[in-house]
N, C-alpha and C positions, 0 to 999 in steps of 0.2 A: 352225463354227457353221452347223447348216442353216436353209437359206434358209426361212423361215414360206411365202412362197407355193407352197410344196410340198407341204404340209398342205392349203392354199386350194385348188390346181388339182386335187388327188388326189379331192378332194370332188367334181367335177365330175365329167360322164363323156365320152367323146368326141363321139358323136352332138349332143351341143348345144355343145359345142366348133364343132366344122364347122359348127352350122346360122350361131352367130354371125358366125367368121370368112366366110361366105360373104358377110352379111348386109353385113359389112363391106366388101365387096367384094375380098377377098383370094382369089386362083387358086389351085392347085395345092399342097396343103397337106396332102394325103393319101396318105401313105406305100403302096405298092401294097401288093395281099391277097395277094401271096405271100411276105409278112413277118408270120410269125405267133407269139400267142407260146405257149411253156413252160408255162407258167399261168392258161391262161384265166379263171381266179378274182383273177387281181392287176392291179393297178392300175400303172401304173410314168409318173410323171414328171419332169420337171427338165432342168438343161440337157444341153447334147450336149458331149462331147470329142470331137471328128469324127477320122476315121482314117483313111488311105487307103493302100492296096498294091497290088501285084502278083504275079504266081507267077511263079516264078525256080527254074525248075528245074533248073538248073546249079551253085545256091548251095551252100558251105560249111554244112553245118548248127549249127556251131557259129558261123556266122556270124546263121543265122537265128532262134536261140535267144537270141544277142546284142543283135537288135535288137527280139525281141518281147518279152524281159525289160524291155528299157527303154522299150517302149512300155506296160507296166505301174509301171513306176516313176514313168511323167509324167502317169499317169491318175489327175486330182484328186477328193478325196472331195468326195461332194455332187454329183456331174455323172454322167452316162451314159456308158457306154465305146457309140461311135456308130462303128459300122466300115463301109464300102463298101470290100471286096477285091477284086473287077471278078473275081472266080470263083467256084465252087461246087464245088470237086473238094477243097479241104480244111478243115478245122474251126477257126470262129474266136475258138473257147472252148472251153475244158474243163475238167478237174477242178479241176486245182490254180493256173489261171488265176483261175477263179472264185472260188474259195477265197481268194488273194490280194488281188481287188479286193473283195472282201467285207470285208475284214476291214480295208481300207483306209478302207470307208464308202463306196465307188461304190454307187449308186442300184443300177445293171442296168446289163442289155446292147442294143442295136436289132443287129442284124446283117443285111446285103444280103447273105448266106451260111450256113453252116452251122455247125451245134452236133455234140461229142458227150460222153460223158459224162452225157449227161440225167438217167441216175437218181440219180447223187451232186448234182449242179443240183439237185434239184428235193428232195432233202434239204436243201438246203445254205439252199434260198428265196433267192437271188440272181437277181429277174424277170430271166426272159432272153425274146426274140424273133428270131426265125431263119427262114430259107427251109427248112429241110429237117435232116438228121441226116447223119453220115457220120463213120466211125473212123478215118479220112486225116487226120493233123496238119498243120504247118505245116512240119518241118521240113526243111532241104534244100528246102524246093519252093517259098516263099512270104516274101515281105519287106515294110515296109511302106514308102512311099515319101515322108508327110508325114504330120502331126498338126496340129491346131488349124486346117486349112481346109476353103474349101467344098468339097459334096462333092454328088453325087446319086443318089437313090434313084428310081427312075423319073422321073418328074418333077419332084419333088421336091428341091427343093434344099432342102441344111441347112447352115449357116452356123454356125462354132464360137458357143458362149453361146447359140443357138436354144434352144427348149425343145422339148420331146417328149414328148405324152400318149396311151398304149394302157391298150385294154381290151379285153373280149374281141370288140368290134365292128368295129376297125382301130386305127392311132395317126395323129395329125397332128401336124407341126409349127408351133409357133406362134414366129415373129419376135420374138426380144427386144426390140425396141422397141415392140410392138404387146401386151407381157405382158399387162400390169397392166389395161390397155384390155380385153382378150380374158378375163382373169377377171374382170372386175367385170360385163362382160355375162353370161356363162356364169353368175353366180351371179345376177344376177337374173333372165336367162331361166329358171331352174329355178324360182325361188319364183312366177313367172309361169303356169309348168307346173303347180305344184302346183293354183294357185289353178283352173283349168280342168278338173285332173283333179277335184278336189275338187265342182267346181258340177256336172260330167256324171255322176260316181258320184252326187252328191244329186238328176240328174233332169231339170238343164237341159239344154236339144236341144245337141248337138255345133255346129251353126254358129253360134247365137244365140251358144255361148261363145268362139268364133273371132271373132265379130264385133268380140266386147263387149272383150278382151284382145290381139288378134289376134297371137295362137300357137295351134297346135295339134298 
């Protein structure tokens, strides 16, 4: 069953995401700009299945296709496949990856790494976000070394069940404990916004409407 606040927070967009969490006094929450995504026209949120590896260039390839199948087998629908590989020399998605988690119902992808395959991705509509491109797979070279813990993205730390909202302006992550709190602002800083955009298209001076609602 998908979670309803995933319809709620998709509504939202990120820039008033961040102005709230700031507002709340919450640091560090914004995934660096050299995570970007596939689709700059989509929306992608919900929670994270966090991943973590390393390249192991010595490994068994059939050892490394062992463990990246069942790190597909353990990636639940309704969540984000959320990977930091602590490299960028090979690919941490591709065709018939994607195609699997797709068809399992995973949201999307966040990657601290690379995609390839793009042009079947972006047939397929499985939002993906990535550092960069590269036809280098995983195997023989790369393993992962945990699932469902914390992990970090520059600053950024993601904690399995976090949530994660991109668009085509950055993503942040927002504390599951802090959801529900961080959408109910987010939805009414928007209808707050409107009200301002709405008095200065009809005429009111931009401060008087800062003053009067104070957002801008």
């Amino acid at each position: 069953m998908t979670d309803p606040r995933i319809e709620t927070l998709g509504g939202c967009y990120t820039s008033v995401l961040h102005d709230v969490m700031r507002a709340m006094g919450l640091r560090n929450f914004t995934l660096p700009p050299r995570i970007t995504p596939l689709q700059p026209d989509t929306t992608l949120c919900g929670p994270a299945f966090t991943i973590e590896g390393r390249m192991a260039e010595d490994a068994d390839p059939h050892e490394t296709l062992l463990a990246w199948t069942g790190l597909l087998s353990r990636c639940p629908a309704g969540h984000i496949w959320t990977a930091q590989p602590n490299t960028h020399t090979v690919a941490q998605m591709g065709e018939l990856s994607a195609e699997t988690l797709h068809a399992k119902g995973v949201l999307g992808c966040v990657l601290d790494g690379a995609l390839r395959d793009s042009p079947f991705i972006l047939k397929l509509g499985l939002p993906c976000w990535r550092t960069h491109h590269t036809p280098k797979d995983i195997v023989g070279q790369w393993l992962p070394t945990a699932t469902e813990v914390e992990i970090h993205m520059g600053d950024v730390m993601i904690l399995p069940g976090d949530w994660l909202h991109g668009d085509r302006d950055g993503m942040v992550r927002i504390p599951e404990a802090r959801l529900d709190e961080v959408i109910d602002k987010a939805v009414e800083a928007m209808q707050t916004e409107n009200k301002v955009r709405t008095a200065i298209v009809g005429g009111m001076d931009p401060q008087e409407a800062y003053l009067k609602w104070g957002k801008f």
